[in-house]
C-alpha positions in Angstrom: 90.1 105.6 92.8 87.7 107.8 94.6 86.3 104.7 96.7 90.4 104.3 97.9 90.5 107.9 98.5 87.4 108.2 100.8 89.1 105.2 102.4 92.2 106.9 103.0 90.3 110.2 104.4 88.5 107.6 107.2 91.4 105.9 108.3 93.5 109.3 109.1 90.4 111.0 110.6 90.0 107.9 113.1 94.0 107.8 113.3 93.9 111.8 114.7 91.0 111.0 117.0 92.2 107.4 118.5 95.5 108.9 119.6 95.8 109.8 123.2 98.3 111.4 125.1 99.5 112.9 128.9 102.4 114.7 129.6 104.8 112.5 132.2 107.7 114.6 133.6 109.8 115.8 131.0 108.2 114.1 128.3 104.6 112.2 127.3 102.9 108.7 127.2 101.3 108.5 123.5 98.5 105.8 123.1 98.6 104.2 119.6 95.1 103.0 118.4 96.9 100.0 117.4 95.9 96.7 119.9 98.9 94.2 120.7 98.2 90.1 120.8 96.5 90.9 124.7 94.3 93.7 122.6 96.1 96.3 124.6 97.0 99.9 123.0 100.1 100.3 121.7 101.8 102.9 123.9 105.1 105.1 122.9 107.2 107.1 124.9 108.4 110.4 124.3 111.5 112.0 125.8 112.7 115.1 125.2 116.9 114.9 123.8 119.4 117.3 123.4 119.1 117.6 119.4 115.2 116.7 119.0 112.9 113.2 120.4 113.7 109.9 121.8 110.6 107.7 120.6 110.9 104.4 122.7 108.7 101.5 123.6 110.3 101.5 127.2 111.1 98.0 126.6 107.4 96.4 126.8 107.5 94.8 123.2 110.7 91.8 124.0 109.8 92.2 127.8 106.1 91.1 127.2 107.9 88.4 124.8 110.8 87.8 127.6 107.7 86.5 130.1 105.4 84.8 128.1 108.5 82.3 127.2 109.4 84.1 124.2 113.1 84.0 124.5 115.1 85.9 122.1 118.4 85.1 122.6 119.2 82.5 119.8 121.6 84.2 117.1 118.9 83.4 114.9 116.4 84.7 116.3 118.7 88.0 117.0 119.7 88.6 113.7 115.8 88.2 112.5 114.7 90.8 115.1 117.5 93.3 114.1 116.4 92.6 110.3 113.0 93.5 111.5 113.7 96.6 113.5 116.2 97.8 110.3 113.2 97.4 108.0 111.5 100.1 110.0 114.8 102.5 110.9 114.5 101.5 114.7 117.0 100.1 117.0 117.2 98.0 120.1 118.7 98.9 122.6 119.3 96.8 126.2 115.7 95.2 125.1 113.9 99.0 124.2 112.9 100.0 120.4 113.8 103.1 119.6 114.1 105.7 117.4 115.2 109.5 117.1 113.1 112.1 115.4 112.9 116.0 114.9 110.1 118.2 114.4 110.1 117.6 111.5 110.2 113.8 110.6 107.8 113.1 114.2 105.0 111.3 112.6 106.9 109.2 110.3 109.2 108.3 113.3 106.5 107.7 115.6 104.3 105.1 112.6 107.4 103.2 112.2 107.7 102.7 115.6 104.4 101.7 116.2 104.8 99.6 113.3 108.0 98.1 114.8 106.5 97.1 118.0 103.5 95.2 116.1 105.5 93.5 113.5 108.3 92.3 116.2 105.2 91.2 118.4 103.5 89.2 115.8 106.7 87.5 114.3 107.9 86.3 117.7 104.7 85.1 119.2 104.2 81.7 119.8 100.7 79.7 120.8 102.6 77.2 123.0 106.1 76.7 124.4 107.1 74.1 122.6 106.9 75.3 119.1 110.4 75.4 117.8 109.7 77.3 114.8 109.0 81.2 114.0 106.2 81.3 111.4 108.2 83.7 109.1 111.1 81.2 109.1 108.4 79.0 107.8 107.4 80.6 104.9 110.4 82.0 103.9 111.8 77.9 103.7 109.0 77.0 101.9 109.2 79.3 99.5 112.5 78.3 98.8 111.8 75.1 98.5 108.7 75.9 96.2 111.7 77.8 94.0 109.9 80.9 94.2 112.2 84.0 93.1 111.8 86.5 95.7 113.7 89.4 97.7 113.4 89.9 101.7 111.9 92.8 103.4 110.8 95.2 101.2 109.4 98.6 101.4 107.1 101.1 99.3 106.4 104.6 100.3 102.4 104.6 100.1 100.1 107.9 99.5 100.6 109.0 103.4 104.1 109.2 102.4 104.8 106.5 105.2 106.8 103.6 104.4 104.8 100.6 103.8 106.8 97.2 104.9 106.0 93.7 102.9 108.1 90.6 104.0 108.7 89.0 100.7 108.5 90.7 97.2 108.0 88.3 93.9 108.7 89.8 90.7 106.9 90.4 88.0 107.0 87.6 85.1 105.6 86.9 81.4 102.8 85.0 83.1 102.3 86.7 86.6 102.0 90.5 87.8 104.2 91.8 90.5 103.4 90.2 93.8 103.9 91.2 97.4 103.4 88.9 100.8 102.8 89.3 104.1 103.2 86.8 106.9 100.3 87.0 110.0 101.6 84.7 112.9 98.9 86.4 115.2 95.7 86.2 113.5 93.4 88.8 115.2 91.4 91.6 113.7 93.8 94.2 114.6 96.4 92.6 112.5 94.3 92.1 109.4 93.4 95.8 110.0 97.3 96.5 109.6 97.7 94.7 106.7 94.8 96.1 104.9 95.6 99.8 105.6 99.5 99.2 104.0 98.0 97.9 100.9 95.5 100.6 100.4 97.7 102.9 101.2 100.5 101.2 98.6 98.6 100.0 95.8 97.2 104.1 95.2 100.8 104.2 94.3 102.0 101.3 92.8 98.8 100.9 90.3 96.3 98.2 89.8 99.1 95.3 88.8 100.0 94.7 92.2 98.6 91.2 94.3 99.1 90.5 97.6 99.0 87.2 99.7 98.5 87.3 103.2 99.6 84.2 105.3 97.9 83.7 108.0 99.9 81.2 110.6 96.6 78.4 111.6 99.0 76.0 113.2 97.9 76.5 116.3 94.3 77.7 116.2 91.6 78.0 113.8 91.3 81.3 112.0 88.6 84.0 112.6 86.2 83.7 109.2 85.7 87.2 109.9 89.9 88.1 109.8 89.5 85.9 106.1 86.4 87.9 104.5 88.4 91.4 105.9 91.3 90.5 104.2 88.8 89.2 100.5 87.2 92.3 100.5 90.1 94.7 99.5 91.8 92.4 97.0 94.2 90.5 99.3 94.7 87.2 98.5 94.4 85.0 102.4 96.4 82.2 102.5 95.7 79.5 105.9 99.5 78.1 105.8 97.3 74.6 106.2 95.8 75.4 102.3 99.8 77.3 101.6 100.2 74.3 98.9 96.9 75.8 96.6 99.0 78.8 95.7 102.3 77.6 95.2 102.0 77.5 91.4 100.5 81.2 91.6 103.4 82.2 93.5 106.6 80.4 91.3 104.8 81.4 88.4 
């Protein structure tokens, strides 16, 4: 427990000194130390409302999407963005996330925002033009079809107090603990990184009987060994959706 603890300590000391911000106008330009799919900072807008903060991506997240071919405007592909964006308490709005905040809920607005923007980046990207599938359609199909028992978009308010977001929850059975998943469509370092400091952050809470599986979307591109062995090394189970079929049994189970 002390090991997690010291872990915890690091990652909100190089959270306070990776954020950057300038003043713009009437409001500010805050730099996330969070890198997209380009490996460009995150960066959030602040505005200044009548009854607190506007917290907004300015519309970069679906416009970055919007150019590289990405289109969004599929009533499936709607209502799984709007899903997303609920999970998080953040709206769209004529292509902008936002949220509202006070004083005094700022940083938990301004994480889930920043948590928005990466998730809705990651779930939407695609290698090529021609794939006609999202990943987390994917997964949550063959899960289905592997008849495992599971509930969508689920939530956990970890140590920081900050809501921690998993895409699939498993229940607990007579022969398996409670299990949690999480779908990577971009496999990059910074995503692992993500992934890793929501399951630190949740399993201080939720106790030692917790497993998580981390897909990681290899359809297009072989993944990083490096982005595997992060993920190992603090108890997350990987999972190439090429090798998905070697934990099926875990998963139903």
């Amino acid at each position: 427990m002390s090991e997690i603890a010291e872990l915890m300590e690091r990652y909100h000391s190089w959270l306070r000194d990776k954020t950057a911000w300038k003043t713009v106008g009437g409001g500010a330009i805050i730099t996330a130390p969070y890198l997209d799919r380009h490996n460009d900072y995150l960066q959030v807008y602040l505005r200044k409302t009548r009854d607190g903060y506007l917290l907004t991506d300015d519309g970069e997240t679906i416009g970055g999407l919007v150019e590289e071919g990405c289109k969004l405007d599929s009533p499936k592909r709607q209502q799984l963005l709007h899903m997303t964006l609920a999970g998080y308490g953040v709206t769209e709005e004529m292509g902008q996330l936002n949220v509202r905040a006070t004083p005094d809920n700022f940083a938990l607005k301004k994480h889930s925002l920043v948590q928005a923007m990466l998730a809705v980046g990651d779930m939407f990207f695609l290698a090529e033009p021609h794939v006609n599938s999202l990943f987390m359609e994917d997964l949550r199909t063959w899960l289905e079809d592997s008849e495992v028992r599971y509930s969508h978009g689920i939530s956990f308010i970890g140590r920081s107090g900050f809501a921690r977001r998993f895409d699939f929850l498993i229940p607990k059975s007579k022969a398996a603990p409670e299990r949690v998943v999480k779908a990577i469509n971009n496999p990059v370092r910074s995503s692992a990184d993500s992934v890793i400091m929501d399951w630190l952050d949740t399993r201080e809470v939720r106790g030692e009987d917790l497993e998580l599986y981390a897909f990681v979307n290899d359809n297009e591109r072989a993944v990083s060994s490096a982005v595997l062995e992060a993920l190992s090394n603090y108890a997350i189970v990987p999972v190439p959706w090429s090798r998905r079929m070697e934990v099926r049994a875990a998963l139903a189970a």
